[in-house]
N, CA, C and O atoms as a Tinker XYZ file with bonds, in Angstrom:
   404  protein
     1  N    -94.770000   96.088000    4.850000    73     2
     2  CA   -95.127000   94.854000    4.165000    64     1     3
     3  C    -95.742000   95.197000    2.805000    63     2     4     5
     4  O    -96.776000   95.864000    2.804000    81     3
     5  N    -95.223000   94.818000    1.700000    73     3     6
     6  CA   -95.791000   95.151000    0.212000    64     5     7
     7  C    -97.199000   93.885000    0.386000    63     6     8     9
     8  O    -97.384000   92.760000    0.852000    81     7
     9  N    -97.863000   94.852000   -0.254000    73     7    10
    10  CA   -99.255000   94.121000   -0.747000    64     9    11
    11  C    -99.064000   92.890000   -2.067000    63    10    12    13
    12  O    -98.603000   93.014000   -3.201000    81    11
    13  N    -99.520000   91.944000   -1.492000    73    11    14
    14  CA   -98.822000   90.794000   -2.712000    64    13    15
    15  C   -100.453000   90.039000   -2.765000    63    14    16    17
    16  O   -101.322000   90.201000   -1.908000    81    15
    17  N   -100.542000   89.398000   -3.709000    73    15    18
    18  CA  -101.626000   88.310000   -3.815000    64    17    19
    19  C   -101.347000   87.035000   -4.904000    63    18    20    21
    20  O   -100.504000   87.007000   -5.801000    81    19
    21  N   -102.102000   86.233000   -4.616000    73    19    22
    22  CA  -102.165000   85.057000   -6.252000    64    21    23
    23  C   -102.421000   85.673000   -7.301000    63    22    24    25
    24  O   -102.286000   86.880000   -7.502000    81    23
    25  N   -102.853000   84.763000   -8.105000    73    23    26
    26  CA  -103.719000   84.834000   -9.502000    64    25    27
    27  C   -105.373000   84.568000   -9.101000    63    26    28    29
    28  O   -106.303000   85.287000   -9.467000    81    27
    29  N   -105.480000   83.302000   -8.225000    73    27    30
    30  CA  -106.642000   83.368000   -7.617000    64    29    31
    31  C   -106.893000   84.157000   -6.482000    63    30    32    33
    32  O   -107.489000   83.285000   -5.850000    81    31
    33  N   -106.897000   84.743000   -6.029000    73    31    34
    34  CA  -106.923000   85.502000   -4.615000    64    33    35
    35  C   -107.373000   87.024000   -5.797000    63    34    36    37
    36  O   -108.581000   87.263000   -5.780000    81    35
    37  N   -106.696000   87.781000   -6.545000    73    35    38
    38  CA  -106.743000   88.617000   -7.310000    64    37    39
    39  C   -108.257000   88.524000   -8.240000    63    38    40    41
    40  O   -109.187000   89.331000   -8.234000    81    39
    41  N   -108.145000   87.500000   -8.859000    73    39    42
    42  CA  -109.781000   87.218000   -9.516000    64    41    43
    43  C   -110.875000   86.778000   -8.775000    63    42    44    45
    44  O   -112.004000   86.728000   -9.264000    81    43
    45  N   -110.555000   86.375000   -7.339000    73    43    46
    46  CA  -111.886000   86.884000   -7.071000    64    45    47
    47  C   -112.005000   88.410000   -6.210000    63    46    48    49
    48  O   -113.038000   88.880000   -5.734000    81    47
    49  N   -111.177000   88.773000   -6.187000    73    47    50
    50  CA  -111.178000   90.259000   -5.540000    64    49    51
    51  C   -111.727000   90.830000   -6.409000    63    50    52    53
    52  O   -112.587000   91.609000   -6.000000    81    51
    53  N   -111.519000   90.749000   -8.172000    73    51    54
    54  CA  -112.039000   91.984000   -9.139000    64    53    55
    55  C   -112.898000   91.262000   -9.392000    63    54    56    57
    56  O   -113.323000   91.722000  -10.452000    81    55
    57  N   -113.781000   89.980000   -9.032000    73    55    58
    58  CA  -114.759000   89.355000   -9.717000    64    57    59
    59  C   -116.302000   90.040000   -9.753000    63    58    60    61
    60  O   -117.134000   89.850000  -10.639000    81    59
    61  N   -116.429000   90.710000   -8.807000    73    59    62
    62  CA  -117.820000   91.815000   -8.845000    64    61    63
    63  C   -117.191000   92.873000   -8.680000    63    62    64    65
    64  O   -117.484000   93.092000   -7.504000    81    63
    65  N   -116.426000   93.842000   -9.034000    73    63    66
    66  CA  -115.704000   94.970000   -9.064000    64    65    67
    67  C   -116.207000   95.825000  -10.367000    63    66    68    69
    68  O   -115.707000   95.398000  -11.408000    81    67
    69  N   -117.185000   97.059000  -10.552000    73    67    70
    70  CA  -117.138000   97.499000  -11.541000    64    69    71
    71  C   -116.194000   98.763000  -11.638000    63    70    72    73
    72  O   -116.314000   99.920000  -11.237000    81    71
    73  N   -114.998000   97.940000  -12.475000    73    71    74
    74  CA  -113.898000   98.819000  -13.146000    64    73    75
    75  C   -113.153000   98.671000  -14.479000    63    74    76    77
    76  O   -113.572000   97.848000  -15.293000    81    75
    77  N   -112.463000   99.149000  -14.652000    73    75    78
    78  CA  -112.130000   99.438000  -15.993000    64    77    79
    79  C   -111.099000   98.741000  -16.547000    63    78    80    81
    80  O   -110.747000   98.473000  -15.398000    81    79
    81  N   -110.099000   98.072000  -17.364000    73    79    82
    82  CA  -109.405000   97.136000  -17.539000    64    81    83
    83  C   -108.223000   97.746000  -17.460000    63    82    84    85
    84  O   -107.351000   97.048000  -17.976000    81    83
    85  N   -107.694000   99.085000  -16.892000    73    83    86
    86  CA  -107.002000   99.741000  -17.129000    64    85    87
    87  C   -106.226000   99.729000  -15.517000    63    86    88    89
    88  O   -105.032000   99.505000  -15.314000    81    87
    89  N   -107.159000  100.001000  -14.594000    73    87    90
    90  CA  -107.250000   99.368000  -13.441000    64    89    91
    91  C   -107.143000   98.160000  -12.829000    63    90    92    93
    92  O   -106.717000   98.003000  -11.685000    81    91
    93  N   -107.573000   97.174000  -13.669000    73    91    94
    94  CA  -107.053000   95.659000  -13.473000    64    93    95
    95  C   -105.751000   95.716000  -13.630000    63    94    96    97
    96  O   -104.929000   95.300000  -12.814000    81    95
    97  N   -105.404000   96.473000  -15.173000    73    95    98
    98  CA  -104.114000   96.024000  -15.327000    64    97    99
    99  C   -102.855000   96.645000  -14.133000    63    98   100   101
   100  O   -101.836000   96.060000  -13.766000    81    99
   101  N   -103.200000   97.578000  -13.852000    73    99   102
   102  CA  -102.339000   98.261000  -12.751000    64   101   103
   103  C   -102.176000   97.676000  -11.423000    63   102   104   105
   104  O   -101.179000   97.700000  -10.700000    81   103
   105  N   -103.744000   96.952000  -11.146000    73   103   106
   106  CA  -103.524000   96.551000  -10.235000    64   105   107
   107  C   -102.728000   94.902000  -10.045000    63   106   108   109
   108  O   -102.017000   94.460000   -9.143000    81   107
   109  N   -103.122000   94.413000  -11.067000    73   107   110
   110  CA  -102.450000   92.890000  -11.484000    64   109   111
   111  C   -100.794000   92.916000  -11.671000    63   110   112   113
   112  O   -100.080000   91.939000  -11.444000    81   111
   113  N   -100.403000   93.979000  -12.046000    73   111   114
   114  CA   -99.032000   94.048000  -11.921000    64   113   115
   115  C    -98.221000   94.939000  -10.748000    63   114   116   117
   116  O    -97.002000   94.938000  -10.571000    81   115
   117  N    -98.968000   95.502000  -10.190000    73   115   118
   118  CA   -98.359000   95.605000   -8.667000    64   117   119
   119  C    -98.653000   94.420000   -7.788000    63   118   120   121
   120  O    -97.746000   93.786000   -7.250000    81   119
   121  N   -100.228000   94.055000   -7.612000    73   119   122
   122  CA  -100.215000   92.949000   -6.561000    64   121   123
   123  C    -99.998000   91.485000   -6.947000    63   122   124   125
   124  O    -99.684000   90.648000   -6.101000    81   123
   125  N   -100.154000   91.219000   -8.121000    73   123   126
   126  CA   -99.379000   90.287000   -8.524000    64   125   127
   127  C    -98.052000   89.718000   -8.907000    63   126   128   129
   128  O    -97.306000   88.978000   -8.266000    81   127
   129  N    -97.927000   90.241000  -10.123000    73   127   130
   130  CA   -95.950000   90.818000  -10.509000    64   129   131
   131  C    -95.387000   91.202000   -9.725000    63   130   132   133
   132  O    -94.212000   90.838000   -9.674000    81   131
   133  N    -95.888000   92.132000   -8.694000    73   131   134
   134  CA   -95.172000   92.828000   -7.536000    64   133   135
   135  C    -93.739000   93.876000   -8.637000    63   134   136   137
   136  O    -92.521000   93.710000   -8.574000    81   135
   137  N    -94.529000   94.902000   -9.546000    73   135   138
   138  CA   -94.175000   95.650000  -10.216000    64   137   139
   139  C    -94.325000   96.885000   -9.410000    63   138   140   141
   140  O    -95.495000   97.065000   -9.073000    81   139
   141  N    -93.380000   97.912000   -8.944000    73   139   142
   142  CA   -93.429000   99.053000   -8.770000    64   141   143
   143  C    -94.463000  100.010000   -9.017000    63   142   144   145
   144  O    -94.809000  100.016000  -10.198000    81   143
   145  N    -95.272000  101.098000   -8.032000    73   143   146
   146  CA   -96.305000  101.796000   -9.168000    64   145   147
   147  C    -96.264000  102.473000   -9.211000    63   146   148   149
   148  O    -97.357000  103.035000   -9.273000    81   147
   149  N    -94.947000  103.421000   -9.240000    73   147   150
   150  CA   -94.110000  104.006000  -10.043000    64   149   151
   151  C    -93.765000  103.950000  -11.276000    63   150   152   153
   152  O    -93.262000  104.752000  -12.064000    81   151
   153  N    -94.076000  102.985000  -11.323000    73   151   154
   154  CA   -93.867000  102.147000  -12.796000    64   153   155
   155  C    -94.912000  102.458000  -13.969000    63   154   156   157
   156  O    -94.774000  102.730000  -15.162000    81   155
   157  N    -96.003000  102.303000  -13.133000    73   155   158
   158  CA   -97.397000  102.445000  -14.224000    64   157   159
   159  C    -98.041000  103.781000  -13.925000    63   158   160   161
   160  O    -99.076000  103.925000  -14.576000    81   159
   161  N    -97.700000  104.953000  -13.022000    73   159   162
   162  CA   -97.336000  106.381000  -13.027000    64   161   163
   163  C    -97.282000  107.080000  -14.017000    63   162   164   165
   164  O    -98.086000  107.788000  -14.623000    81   163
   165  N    -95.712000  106.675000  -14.185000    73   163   166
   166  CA   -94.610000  106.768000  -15.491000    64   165   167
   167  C    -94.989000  106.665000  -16.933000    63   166   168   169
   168  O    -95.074000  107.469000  -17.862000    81   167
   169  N    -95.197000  105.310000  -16.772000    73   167   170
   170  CA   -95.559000  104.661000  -18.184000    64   169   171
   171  C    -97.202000  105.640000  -18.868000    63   170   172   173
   172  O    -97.425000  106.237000  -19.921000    81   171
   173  N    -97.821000  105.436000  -17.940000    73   171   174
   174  CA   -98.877000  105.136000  -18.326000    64   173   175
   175  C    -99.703000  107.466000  -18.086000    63   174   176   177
   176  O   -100.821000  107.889000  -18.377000    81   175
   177  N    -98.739000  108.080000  -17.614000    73   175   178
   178  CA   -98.871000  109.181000  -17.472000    64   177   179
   179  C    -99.989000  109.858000  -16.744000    63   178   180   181
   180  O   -100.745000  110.781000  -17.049000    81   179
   181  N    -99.793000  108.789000  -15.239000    73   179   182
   182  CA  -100.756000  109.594000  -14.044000    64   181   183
   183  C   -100.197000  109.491000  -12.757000    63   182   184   185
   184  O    -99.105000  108.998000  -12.474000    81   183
   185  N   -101.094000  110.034000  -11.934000    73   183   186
   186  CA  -100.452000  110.813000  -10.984000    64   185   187
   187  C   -100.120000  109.586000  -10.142000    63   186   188   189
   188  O   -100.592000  108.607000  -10.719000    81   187
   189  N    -99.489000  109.229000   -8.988000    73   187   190
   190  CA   -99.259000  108.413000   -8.372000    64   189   191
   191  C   -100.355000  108.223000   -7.503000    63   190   192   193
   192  O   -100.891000  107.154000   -7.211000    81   191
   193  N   -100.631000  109.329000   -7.125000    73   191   194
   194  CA  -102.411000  109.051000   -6.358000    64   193   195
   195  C   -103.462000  108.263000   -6.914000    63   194   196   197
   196  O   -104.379000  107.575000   -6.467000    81   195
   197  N   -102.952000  108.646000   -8.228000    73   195   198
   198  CA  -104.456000  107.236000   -9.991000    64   197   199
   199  C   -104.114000  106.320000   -8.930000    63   198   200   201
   200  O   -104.815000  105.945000   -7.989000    81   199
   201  N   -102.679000  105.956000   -9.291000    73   199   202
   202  CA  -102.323000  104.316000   -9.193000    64   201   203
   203  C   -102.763000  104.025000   -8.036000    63   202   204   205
   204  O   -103.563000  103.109000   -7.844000    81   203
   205  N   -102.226000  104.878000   -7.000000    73   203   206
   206  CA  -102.181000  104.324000   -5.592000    64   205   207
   207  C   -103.502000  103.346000   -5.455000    63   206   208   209
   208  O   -103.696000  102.167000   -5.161000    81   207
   209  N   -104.427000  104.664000   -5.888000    73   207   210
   210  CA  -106.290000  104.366000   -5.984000    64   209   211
   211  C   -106.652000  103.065000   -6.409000    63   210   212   213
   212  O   -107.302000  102.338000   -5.657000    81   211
   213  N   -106.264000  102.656000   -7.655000    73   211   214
   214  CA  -106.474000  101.373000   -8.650000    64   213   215
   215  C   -105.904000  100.398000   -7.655000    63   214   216   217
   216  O   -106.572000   99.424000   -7.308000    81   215
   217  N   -104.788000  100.603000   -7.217000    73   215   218
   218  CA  -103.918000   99.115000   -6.567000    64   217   219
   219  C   -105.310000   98.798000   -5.211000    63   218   220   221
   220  O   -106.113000   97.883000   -5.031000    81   219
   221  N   -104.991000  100.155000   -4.464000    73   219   222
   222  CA  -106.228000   99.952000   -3.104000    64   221   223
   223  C   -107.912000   99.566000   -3.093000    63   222   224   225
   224  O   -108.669000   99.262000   -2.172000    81   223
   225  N   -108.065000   99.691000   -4.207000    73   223   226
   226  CA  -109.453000   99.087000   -4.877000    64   225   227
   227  C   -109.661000   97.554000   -4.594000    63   226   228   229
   228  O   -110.563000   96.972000   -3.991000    81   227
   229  N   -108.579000   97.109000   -5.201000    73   227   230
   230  CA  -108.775000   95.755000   -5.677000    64   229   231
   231  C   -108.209000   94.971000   -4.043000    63   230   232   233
   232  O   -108.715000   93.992000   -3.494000    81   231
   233  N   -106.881000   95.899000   -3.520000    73   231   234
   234  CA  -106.702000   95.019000   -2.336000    64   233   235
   235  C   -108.017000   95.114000   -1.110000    63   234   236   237
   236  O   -108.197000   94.187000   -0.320000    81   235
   237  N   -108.877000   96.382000   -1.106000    73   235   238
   238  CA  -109.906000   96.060000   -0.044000    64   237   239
   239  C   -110.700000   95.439000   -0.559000    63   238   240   241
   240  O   -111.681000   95.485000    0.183000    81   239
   241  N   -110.951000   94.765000   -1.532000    73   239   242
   242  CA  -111.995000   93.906000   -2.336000    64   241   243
   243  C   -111.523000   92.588000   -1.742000    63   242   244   245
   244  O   -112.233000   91.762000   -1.170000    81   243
   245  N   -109.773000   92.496000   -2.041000    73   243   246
   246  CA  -109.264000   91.323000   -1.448000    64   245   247
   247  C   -109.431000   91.106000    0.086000    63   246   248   249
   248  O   -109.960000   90.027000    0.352000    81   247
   249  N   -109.116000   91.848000    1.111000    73   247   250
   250  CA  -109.336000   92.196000    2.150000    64   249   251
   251  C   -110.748000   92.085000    3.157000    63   250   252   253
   252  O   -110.929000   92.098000    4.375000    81   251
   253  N   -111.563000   91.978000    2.041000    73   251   254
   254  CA  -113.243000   91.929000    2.729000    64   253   255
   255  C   -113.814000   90.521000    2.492000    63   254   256   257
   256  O   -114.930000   90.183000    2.885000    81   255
   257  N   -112.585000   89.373000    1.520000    73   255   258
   258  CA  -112.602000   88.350000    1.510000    64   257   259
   259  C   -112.654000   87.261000    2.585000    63   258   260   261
   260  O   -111.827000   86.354000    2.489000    81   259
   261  N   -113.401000   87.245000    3.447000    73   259   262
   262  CA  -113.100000   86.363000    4.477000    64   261   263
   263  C   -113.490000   85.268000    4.436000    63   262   264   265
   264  O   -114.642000   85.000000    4.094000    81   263
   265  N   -112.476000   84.253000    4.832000    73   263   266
   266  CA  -112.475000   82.783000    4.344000    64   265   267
   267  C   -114.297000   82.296000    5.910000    63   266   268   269
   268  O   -114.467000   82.688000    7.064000    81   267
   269  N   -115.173000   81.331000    4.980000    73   267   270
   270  CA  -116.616000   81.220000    5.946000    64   269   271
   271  C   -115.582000   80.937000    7.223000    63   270   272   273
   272  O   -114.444000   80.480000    7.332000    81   271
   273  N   -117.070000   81.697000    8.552000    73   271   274
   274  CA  -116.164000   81.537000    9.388000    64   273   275
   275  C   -115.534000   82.021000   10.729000    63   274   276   277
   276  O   -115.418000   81.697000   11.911000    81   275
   277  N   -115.096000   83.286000    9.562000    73   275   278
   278  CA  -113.955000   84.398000   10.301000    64   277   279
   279  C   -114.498000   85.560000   10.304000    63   278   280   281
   280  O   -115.021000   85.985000    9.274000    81   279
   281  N   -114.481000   86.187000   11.289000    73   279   282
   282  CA  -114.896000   87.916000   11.283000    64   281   283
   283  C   -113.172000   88.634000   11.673000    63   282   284   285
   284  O   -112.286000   88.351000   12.479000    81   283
   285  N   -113.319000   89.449000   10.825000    73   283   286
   286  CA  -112.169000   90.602000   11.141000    64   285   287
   287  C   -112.947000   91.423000   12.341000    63   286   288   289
   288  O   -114.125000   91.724000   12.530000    81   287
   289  N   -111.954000   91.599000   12.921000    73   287   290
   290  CA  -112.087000   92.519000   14.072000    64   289   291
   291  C   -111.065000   93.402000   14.686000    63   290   292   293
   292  O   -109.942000   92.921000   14.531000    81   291
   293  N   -111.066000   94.533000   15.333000    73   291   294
   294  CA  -110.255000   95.336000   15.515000    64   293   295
   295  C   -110.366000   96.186000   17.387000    63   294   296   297
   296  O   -111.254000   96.964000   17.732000    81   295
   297  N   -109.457000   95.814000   18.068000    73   295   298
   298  CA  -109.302000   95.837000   19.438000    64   297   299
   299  C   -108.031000   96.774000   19.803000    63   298   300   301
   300  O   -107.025000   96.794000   19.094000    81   299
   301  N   -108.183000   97.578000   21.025000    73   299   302
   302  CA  -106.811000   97.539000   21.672000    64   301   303
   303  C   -107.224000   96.862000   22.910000    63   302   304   305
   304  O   -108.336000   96.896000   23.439000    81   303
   305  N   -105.540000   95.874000   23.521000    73   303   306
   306  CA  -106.052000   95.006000   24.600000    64   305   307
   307  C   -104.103000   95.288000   25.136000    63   306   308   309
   308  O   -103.108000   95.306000   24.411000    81   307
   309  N   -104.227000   95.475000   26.741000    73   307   310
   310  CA  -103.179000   95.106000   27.299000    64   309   311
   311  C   -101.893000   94.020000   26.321000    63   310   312   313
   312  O   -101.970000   92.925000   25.765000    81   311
   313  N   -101.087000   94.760000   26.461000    73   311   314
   314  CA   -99.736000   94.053000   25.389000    64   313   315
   315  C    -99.557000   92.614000   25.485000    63   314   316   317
   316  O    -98.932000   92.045000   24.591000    81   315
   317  N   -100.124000   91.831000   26.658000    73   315   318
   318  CA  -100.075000   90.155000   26.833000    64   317   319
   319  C   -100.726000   89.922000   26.021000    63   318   320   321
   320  O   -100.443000   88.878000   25.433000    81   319
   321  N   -101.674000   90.533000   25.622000    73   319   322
   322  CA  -103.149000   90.125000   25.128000    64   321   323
   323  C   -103.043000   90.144000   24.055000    63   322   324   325
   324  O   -103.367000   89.054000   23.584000    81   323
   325  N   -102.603000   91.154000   23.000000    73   323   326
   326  CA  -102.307000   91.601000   22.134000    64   325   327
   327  C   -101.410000   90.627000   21.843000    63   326   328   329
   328  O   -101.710000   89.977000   20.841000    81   327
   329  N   -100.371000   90.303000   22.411000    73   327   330
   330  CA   -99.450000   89.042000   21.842000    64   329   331
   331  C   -100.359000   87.668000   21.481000    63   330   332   333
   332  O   -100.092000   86.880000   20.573000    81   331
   333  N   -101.300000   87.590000   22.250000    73   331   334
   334  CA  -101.772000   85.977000   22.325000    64   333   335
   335  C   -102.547000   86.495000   20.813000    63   334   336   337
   336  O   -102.356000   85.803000   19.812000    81   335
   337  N   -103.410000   87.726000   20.724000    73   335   338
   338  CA  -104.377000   87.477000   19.520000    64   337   339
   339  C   -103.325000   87.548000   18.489000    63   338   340   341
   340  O   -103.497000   86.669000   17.644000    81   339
   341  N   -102.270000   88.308000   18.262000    73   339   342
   342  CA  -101.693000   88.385000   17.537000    64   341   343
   343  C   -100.856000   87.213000   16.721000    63   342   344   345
   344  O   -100.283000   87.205000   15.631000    81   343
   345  N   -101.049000   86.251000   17.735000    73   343   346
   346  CA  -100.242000   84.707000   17.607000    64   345   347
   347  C   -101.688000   83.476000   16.846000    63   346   348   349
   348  O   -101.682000   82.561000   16.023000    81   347
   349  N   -102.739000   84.147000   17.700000    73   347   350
   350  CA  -103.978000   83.506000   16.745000    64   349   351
   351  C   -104.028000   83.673000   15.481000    63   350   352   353
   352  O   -104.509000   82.824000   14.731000    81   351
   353  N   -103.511000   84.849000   15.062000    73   351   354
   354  CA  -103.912000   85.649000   13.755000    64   353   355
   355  C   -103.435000   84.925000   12.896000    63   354   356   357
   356  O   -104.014000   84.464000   11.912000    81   355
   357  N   -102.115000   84.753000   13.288000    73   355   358
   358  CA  -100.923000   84.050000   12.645000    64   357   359
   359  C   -101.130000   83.071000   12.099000    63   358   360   361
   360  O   -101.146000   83.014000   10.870000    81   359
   361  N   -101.384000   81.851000   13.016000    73   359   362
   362  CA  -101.902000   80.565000   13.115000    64   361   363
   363  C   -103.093000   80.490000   12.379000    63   362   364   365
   364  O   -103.259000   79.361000   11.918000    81   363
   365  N   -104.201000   81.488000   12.036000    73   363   366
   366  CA  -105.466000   81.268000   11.292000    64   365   367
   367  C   -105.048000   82.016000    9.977000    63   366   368   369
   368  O   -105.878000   81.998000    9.068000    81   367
   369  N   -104.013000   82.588000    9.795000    73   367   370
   370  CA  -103.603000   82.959000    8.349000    64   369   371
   371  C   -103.109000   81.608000    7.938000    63   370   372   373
   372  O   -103.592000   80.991000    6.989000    81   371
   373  N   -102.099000   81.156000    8.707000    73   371   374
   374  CA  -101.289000   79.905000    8.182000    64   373   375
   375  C   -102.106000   78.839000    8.042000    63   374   376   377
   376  O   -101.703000   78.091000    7.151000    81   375
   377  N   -103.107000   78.472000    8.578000    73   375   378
   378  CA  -104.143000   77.379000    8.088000    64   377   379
   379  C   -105.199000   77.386000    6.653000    63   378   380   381
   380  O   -105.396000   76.638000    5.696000    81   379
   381  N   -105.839000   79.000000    7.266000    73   379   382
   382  CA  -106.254000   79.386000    5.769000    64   381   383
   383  C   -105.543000   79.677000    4.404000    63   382   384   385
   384  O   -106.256000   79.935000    3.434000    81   383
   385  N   -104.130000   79.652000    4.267000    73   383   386
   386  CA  -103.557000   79.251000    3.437000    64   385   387
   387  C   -103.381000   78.182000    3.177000    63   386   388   389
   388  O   -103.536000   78.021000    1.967000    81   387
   389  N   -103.010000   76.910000    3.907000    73   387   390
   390  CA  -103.018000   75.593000    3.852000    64   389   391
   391  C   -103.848000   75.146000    3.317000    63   390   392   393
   392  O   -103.520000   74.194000    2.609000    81   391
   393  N   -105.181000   75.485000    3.316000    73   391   394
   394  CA  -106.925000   75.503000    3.090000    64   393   395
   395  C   -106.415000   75.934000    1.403000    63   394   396   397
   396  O   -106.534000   75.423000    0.290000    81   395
   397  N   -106.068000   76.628000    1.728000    73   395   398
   398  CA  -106.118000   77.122000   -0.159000    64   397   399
   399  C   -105.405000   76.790000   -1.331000    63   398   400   401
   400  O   -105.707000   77.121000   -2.477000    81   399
   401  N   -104.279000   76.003000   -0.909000    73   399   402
   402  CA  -103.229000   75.497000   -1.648000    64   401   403
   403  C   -103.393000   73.839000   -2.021000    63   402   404
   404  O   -102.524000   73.264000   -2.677000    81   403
């Protein structure tokens, strides 16, 4: 699954983030543009590990975003089980998007 985000979802991820605009920009055009980062590697003459770094910054910033509410949590449970939370997950992504749009 490629890492994708908004325009809003993205600004408030870098909104208390102290980094460099160089890093925004890398990261705004992979998780936004959904630009290759390979791309800004290349261009921009660093290692793919820079980029990797810059993109993963901003998505666990996004990631620690939790809509009030919700706790992330992390389980192993018998495979029934695992289906049912896995079907919650679903269902509370798809609302909290609804919520946001």
């Amino acid at each position: 699954m490629k890492k994708r985000m908004n325009e809003a979802q993205f600004q408030k991820a870098i909104k208390d983030l102290d980094i460099g605009q160089q890093t925004v920009d890398i990261a705004w055009g992979v998780l936004v543009e959904g630009r290759p980062q390979a791309e800004y590697a290349v261009a921009l003459g660093l290692s793919r590990g820079a980029v990797s770094q810059a993109v993963n910054r901003v998505w666990a910033a996004h990631e620690a975003n939790l809509p009030v509410g919700f706790e992330r949590v992390t389980a192993v449970l018998p495979e029934h089980q695992a289906f049912i939370v896995k079907k919650w997950a679903a269902d509370a992504a798809k609302k909290t998007k609804e919520q946001a749009s």
